[in-house]
C-alpha positions as CSV (number, residue, x, y, z in Angstrom):
1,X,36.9,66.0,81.1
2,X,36.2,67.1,77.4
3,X,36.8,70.5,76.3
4,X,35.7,71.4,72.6
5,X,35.1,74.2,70.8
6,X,37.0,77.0,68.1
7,X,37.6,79.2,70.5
8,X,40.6,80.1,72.0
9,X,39.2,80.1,75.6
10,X,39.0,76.3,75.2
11,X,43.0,75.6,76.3
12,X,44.0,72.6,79.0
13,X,45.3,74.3,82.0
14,X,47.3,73.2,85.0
15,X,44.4,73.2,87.0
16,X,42.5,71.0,84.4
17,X,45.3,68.2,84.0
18,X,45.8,67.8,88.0
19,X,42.1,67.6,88.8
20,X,41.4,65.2,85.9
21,X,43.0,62.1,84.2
22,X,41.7,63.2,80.5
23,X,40.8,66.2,78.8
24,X,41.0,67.1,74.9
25,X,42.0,70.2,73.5
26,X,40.8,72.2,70.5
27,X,40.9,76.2,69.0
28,X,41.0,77.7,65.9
29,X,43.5,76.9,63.2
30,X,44.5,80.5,63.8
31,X,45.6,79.5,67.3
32,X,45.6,82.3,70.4
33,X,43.9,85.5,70.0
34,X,46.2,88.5,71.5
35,X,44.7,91.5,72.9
36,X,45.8,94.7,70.6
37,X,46.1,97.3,73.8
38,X,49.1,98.4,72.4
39,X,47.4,99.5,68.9
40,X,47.1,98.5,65.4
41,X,50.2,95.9,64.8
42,X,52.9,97.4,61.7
43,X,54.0,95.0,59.5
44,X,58.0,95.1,58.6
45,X,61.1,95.9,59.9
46,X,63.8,94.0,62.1
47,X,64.1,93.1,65.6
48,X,67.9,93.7,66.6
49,X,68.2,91.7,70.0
50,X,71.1,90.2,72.1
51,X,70.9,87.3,74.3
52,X,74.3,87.2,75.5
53,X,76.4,85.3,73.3
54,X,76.9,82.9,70.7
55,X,74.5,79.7,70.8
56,X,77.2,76.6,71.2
57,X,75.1,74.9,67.9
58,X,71.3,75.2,66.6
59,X,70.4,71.3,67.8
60,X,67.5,72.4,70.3
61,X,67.0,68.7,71.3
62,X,70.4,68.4,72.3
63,X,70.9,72.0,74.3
64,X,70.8,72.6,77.9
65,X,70.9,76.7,77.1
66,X,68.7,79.4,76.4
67,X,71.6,80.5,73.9
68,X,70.3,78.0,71.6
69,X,66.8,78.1,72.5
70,X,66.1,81.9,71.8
71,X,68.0,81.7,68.5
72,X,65.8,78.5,67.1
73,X,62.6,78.9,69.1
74,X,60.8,82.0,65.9
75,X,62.2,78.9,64.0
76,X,60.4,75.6,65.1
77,X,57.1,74.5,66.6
78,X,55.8,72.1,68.9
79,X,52.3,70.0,69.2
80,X,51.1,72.7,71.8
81,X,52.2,75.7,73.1
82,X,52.1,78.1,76.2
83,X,49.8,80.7,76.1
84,X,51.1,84.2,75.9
85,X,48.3,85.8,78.1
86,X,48.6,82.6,81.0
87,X,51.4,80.4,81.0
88,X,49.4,78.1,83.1
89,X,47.4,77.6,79.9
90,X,48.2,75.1,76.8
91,X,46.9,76.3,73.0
92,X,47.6,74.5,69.7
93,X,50.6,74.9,67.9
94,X,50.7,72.2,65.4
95,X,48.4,69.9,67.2
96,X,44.6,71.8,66.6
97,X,43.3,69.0,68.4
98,X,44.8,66.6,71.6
99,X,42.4,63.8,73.3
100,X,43.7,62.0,76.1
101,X,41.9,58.5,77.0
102,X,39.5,58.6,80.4
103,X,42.5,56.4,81.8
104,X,45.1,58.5,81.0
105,X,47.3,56.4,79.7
106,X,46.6,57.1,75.7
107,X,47.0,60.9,74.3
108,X,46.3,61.4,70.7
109,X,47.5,64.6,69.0
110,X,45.4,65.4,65.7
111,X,48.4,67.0,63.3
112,X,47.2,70.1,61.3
113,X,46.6,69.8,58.0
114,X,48.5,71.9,55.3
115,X,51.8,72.5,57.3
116,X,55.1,72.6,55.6
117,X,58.9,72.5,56.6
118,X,61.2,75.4,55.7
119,X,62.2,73.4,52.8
120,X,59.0,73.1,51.7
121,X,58.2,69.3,52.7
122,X,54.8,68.8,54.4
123,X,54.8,67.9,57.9
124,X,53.4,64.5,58.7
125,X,53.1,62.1,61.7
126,X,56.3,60.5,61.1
127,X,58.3,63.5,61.6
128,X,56.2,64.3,65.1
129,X,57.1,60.4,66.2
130,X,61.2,60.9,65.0
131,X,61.1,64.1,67.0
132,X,59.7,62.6,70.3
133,X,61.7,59.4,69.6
134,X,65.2,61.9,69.4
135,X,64.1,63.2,72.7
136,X,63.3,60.4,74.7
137,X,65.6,57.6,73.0
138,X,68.1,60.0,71.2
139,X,70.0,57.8,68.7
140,X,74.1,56.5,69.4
141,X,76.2,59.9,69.3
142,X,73.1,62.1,69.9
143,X,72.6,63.5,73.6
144,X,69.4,64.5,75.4
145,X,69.6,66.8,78.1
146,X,65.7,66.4,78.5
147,X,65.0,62.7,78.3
148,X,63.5,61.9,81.4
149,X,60.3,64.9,80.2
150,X,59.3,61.9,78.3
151,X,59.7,58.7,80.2
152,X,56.1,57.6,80.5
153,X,56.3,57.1,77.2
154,X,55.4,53.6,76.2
155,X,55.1,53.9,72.6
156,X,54.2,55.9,70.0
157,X,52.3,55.4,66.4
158,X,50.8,57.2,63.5
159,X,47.3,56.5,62.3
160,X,47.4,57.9,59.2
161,X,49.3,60.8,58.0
162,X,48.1,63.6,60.6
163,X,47.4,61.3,63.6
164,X,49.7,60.6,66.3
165,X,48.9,58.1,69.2
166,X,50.9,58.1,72.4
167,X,50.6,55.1,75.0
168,X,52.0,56.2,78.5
169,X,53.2,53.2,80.9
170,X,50.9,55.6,83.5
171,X,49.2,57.9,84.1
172,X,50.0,61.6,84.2
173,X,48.6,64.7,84.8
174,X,51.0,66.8,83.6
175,X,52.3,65.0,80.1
176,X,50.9,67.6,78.0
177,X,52.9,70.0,79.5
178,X,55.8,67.7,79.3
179,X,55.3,67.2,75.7
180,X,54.7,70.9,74.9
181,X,58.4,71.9,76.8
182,X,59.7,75.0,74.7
183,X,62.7,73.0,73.6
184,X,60.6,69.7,72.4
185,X,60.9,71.4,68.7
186,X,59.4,69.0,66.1
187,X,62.0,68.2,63.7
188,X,62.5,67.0,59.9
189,X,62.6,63.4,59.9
190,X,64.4,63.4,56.3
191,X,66.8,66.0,57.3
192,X,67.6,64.9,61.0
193,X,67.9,60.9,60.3
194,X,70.6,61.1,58.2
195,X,72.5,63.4,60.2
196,X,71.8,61.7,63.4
197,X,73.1,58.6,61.5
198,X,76.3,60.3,61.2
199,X,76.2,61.4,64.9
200,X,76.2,65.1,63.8
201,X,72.7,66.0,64.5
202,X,71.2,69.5,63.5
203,X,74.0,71.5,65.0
204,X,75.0,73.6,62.1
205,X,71.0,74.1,60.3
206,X,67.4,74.6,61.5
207,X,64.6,73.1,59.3
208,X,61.5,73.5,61.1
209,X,57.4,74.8,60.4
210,X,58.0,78.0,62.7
211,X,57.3,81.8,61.7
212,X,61.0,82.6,61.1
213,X,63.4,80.4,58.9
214,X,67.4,81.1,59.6
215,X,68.9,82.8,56.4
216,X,72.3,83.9,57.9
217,X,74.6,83.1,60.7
218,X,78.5,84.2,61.2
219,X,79.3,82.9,64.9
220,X,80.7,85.8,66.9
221,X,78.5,88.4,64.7
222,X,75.2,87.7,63.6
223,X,72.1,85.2,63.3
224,X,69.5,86.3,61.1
225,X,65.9,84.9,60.9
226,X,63.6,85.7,58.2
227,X,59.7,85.9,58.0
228,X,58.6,82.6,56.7
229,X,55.9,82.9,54.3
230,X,54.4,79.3,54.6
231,X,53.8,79.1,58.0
232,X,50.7,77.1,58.8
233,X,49.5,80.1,60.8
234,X,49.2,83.9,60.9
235,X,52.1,85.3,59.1
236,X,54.9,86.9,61.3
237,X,54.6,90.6,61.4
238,X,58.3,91.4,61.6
239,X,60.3,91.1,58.2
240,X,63.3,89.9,60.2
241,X,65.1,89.0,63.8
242,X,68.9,89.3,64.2
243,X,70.8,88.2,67.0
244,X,73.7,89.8,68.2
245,X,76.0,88.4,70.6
246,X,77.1,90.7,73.1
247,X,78.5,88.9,75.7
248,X,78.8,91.4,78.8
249,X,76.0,92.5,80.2
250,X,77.3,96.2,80.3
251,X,78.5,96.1,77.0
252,X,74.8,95.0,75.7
253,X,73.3,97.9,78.3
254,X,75.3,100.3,76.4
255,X,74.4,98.7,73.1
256,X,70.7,99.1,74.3
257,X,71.0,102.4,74.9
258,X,72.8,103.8,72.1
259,X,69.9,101.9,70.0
260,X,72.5,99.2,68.4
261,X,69.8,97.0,69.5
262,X,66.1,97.2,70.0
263,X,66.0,94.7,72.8
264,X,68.5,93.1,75.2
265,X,67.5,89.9,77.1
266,X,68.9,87.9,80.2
267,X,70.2,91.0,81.8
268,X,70.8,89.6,85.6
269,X,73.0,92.2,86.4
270,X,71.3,94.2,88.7
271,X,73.6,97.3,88.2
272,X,72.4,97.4,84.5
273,X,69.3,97.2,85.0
274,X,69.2,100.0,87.8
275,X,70.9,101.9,85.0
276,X,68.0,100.4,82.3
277,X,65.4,101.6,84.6
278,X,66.0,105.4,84.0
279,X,66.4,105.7,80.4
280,X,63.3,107.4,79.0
281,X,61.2,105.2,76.2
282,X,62.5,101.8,77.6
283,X,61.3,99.2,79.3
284,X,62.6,96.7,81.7
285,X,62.0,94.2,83.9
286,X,62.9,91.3,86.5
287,X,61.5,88.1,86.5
288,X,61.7,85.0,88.3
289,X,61.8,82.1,86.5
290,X,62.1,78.3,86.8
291,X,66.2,77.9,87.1
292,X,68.0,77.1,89.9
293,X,71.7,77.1,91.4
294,X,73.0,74.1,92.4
295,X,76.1,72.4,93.5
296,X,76.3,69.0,91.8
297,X,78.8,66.5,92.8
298,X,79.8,63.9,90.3
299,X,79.2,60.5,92.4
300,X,80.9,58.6,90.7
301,X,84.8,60.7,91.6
302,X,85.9,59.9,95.3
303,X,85.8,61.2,97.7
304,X,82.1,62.4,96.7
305,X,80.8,58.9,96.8
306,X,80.1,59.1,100.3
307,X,77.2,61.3,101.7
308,X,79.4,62.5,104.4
309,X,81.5,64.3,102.0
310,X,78.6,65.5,100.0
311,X,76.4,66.5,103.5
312,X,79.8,68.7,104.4
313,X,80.0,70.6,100.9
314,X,75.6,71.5,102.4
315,X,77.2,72.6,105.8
316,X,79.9,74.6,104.2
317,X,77.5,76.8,102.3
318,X,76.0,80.1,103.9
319,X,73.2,80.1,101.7
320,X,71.7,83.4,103.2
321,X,75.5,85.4,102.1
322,X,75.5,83.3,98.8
323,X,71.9,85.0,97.4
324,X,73.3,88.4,98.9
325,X,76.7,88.1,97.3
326,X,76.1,86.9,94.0
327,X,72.1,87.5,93.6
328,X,73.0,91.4,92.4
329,X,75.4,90.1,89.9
330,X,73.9,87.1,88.5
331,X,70.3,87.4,89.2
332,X,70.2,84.7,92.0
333,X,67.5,86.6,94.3
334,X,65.0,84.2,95.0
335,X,65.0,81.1,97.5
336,X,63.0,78.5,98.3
337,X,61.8,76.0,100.8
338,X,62.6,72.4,99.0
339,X,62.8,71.2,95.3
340,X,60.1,73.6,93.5
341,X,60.2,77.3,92.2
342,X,59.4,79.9,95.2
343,X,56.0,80.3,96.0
344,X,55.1,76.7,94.7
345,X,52.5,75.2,96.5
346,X,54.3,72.4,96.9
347,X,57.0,73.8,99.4
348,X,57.9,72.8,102.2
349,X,57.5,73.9,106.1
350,X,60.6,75.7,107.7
351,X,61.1,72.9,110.0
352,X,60.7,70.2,107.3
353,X,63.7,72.4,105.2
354,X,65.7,72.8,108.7
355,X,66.2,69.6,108.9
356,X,68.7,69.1,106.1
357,X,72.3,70.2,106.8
358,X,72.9,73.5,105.8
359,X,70.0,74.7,104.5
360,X,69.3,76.5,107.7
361,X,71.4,79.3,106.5
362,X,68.3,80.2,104.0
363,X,66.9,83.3,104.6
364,X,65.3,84.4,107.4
365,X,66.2,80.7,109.2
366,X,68.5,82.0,111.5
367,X,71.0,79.1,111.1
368,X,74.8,79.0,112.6
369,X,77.4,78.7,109.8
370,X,80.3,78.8,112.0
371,X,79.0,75.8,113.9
372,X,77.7,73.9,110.3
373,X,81.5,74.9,109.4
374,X,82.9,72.9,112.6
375,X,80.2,69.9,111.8
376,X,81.5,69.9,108.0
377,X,85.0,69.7,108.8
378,X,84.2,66.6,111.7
379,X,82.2,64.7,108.7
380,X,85.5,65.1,106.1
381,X,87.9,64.0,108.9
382,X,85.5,60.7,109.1
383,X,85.3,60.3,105.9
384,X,89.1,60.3,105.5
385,X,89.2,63.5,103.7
386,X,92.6,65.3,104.6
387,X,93.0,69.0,104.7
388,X,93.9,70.6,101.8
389,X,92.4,68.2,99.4
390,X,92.3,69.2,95.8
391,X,89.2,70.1,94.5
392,X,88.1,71.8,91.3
393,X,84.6,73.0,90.3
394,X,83.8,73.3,86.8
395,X,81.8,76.1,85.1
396,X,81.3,78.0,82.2
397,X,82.7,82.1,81.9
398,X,79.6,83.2,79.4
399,X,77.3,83.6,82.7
400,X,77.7,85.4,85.6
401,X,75.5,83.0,87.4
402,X,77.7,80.6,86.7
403,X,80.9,82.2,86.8
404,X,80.1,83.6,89.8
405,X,78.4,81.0,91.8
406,X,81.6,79.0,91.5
407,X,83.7,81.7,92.4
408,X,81.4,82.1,95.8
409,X,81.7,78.5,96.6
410,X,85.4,78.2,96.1
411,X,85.8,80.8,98.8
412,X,82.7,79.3,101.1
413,X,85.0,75.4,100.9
414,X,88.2,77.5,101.5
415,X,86.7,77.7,104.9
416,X,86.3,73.5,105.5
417,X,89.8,73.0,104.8
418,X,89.6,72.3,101.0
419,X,91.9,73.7,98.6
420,X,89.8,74.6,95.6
421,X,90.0,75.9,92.0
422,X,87.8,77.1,89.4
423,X,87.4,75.5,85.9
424,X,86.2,78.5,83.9
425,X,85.3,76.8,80.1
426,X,83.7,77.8,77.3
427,X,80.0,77.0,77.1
428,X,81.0,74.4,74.5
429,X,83.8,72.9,76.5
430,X,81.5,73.7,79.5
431,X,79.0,71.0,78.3
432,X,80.9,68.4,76.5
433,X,82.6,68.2,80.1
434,X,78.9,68.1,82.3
435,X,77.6,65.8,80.3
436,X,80.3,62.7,80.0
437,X,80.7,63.0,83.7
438,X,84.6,64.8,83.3
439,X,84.4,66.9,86.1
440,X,84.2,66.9,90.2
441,X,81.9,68.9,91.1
442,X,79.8,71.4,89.1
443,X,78.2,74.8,90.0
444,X,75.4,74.8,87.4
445,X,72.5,77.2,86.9
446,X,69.8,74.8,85.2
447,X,66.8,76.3,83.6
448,X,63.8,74.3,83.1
449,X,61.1,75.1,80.4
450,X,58.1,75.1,82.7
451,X,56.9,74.4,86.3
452,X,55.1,71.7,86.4
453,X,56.3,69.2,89.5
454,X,57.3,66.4,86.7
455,X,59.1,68.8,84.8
456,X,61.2,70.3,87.8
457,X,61.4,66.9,89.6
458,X,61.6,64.5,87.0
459,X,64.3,66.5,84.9
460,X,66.6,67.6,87.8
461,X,65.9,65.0,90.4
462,X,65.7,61.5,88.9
463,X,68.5,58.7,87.7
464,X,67.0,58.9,84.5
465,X,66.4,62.8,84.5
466,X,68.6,64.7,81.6
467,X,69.9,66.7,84.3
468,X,71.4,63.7,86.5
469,X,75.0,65.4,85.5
470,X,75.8,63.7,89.1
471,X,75.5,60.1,87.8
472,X,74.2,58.6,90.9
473,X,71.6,55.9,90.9
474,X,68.4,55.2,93.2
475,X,65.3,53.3,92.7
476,X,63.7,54.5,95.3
477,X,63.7,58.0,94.3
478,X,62.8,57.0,91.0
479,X,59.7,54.8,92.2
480,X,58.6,57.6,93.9
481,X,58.5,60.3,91.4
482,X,57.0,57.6,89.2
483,X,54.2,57.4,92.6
484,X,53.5,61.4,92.7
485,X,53.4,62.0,88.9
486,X,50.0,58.9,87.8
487,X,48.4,60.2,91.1
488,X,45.0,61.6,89.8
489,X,43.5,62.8,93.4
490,X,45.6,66.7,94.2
491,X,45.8,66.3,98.3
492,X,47.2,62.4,98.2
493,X,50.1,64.1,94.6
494,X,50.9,66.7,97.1
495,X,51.7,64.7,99.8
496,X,53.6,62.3,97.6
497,X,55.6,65.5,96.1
498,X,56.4,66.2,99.4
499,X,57.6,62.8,100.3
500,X,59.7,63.0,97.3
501,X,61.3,65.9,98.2
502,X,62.5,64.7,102.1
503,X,64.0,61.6,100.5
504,X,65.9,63.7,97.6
505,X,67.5,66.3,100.1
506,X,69.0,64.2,102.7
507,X,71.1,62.5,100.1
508,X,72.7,65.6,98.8
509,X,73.4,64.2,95.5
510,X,72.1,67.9,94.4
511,X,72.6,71.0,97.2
512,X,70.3,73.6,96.7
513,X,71.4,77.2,96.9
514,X,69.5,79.8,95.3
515,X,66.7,80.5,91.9
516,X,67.6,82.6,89.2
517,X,65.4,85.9,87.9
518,X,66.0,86.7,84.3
519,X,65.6,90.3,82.5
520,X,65.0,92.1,79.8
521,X,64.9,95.7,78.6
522,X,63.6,97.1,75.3
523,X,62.8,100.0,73.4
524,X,59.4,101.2,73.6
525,X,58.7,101.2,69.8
526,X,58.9,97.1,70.1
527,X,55.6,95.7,70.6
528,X,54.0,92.3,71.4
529,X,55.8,90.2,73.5
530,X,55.5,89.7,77.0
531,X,57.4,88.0,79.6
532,X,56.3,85.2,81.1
533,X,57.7,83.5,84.4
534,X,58.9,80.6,82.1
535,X,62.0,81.8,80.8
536,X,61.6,79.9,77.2
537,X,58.1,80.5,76.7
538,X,56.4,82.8,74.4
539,X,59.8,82.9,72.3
540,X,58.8,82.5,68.7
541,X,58.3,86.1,68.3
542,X,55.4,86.0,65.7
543,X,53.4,88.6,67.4
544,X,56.0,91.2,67.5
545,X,55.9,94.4,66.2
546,X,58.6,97.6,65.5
547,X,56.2,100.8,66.1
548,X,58.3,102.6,63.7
């Protein structure tokens, strides 16, 4: 399929990629067009937002949290982007121009011309090449949380100074949404090298093309962006975006309210937001979004090594009381049938999700938790598990939907026989911990920039995936997500997504509980932005506007 043209109708959408193997993308060095419903955009002022707390560091490439992500995304760009109006759709960002092969195994990404770095070096292709290479091969000391987005990479090379040319191993349909992830930020290669040489990375700076460049930052008070005034595109309306990090959520609804702040998001509570709701001149809203709850087991800690163990932690759950208990609290409303957001096409059957111990306690499935209880309890005693056995889950205290999952579950295994504790760290702490495998089991809320199946499968669900916290190993699951993600023809990908997801459940390396909504309230004066189901899309904030 070819696409071509200046305007901004001419974006790749989800639709495009899975009916076709190749497509190329072009618009207007301007990039999208927004509709102006909301009047005449104001230039200057400041945004004063809160997104819950301090980011851990600025290294995007190396953060699992939308802590980070909000703070650096006004900051950075990436070859595409979503579009504001359809998240479904890709635009240019600082690729004008992609082409991908009729085999779909070669994409090329045509680099804008004239772009600059916050320190005023020009963009070229070696900086788009380091920036992919950090992700998908990060060097010795650096860690990548999202890898696995980019393991159909072959290899990568410039032609010339504004061309970039990447071979896949296969074919796939949904790459250049995997390459255009909100958190794939394209980075300085003079500044990052270095620093990744000494293993530090870009935790403590941002140097990137985006409409905002970071010009202060106290941890525990403030994080200022400024308007950059060379970026490549239309210049950012705002004069400035400062963070605040206001940890509870009631603290930031009263901070909302007495106009500390102009906006406040990831409010889950559902309590503040009832409160939100009926303040005159604000706005607020509930979302779904792409993040789910799970229960991760580290594989590689007995007892959790066997399956029966892992199969009795599914049992133990009542999945249905879980979503009613801690969905007001934490935002954990939503449910779905399998592996994929709710509502995906991709779900599956009541039967085919019945199947799986436990998960008959869903909603609406009418499942017996007393007798899963009794079954749970028989598998431990066979797999040599005594009563009382020790068990602490790890979390982080910043979240309630991770504070308070954990807190659910402890009481849920209470009922199996185990004798469990909660391991409430700071989201630092929290991560360091995840990610070098220092914990037994982990009750993690896991938010995914986008929903495309490789995105949501190949991140949380395979060995290689960033988010195999677990540490468990298996070809065959990894052969077939490598099956569904180069198959071209949409009935025989959906079958294979669903054949995925039967052989991921029943060997509980991951138990599925409940999906996150996020939310958001502003003032009416702020203008612009609008929230998308993707959580970390739409983010840099260049369209916003104070209607002072």
């Amino acid at each position: 399929m070819t696409i071509s043209g200046p305007s901004n109708t001419d974006a790749v959408t989800r639709r495009d990629v899975l009916k076709t193997g190749g497509a190329a993308l072009a618009a207007a060095a301007a990039g999208p067009q927004w509709a102006l419903a909301q009047g005449a955009p104001k230039r200057g002022g400041t945004l004063r937002v809160s997104n819950g707390g301090d980011p851990p560091d600025f290294d995007v490439h190396q953060s699992a949290t939308y802590l980070t992500q909000f703070v650096t995304a006004p900051c950075y760009s990436t070859l595409l982007r979503a579009d504001p109006n359809d998240y479904d759709k890709l635009i240019p960002d600082l690729a004008e121009k992609t082409d991908v092969s009729a085999d779909g195994k070669t994409v090329t990404f045509h680099l804008r011309n004239g772009v600059n770095f916050h320190n005023g070096t020009p963009l070229t292709a070696d900086d788009v090449i380091y920036s992919l290479e950090r992700i998908r091969k990060p060097p010795r000391g650096i860690v990548s949380p999202r890898k696995g987005l980019l393991g159909n990479v072959d290899s990568m090379e410039a032609r010339g100074s504004h061309t970039v040319v990447v071979h896949l191993t296969q074919p796939q349909p949904d790459f250049l949404f995997m390459v255009s992830n909100a958190f794939n930020a394209i980075m300085s290669k003079k500044v990052a090298e270095p620093l990744d040489a000494q293993g530090q990375g870009m935790k403590r700076q941002i140097v990137g093309t985006g409409p905002f460049r970071l010009t202060q930052s106290i941890d525990g008070q403030i994080y200022e962006l400024s308007r950059f005034d060379g970026y490549f595109g239309q210049p950012a309306y705002l004069d400035k975006i400062q963070f605040f990090p206001i940890r509870g959520e009631i603290e930031r609804g009263a901070a909302l309210q007495g106009k500390r702040i102009d906006a406040g998001f990831f409010f889950p509570n559902e309590g503040v937001l009832q409160t939100l709701r009926r303040v005159s001149g604000m706005t607020e809203l509930r979302r779904p979004t792409p993040t789910f709850i799970n229960l991760i087991p580290n594989i590689q800690r007995k007892p959790f090594d066997d399956i029966r163990v892992r199969e009795a932690l599914s049992l133990a759950m009542d999945r249905e009381s879980f979503i009613k208990t801690v969905g007001p609290l934490a935002g954990a409303f939503f449910h779905s049938h399998g592996l994929m957001p709710p509502g995906s096409p991709y779900s599956l059957s009541e039967a085919e999700i019945k199947q799986f111990s436990g998960y008959d306690t869903l909603p609406g499935l009418g499942g017996n938790i007393a007798a899963n209880r009794q079954k749970a309890m028989a598998l431990l005693e066979q797999a040599g598990v005594p009563k009382g056995f020790k068990v602490v889950i790890l979390t982080r205290g910043d979240l309630p939907a991770f504070r308070d999952s954990a807190i659910n579950l402890s009481a849920q295994f209470k009922n199996i026989g185990l004798d469990v504790t909660v391991d409430v760290r700071d989201t630092g702490t929290f991560y360091t911990m995840e990610t070098t495998g220092n914990f037994q089991l982990v009750a993690h809320s896991v938010g995914m920039g986008g929903a495309v199946p490789d995105q949501i499968l190949g991140e949380g669900y395979t060995s290689y995936g960033g988010r195999n916290y677990g540490n468990w190993k298996d070809d065959s699951l990894d052969n077939l997500f490598r099956e569904q993600s180069r198959e071209l023809d949409p009935k025989k990908r959906a079958a294979l997504i669903k054949q995925f997801q039967l052989a991921f459940l029943k060997t509980y390396y991951q138990i599925n509980l409940a999906w996150v909504g996020y939310g958001a309230a502003h003032w009416n004066t702020v203008k612009g932005w609008k929230a998308l189901p993707d959580i970390y899309a739409n983010m840099q904030m260049d369209k916003v506007w104070i209607d002072a």
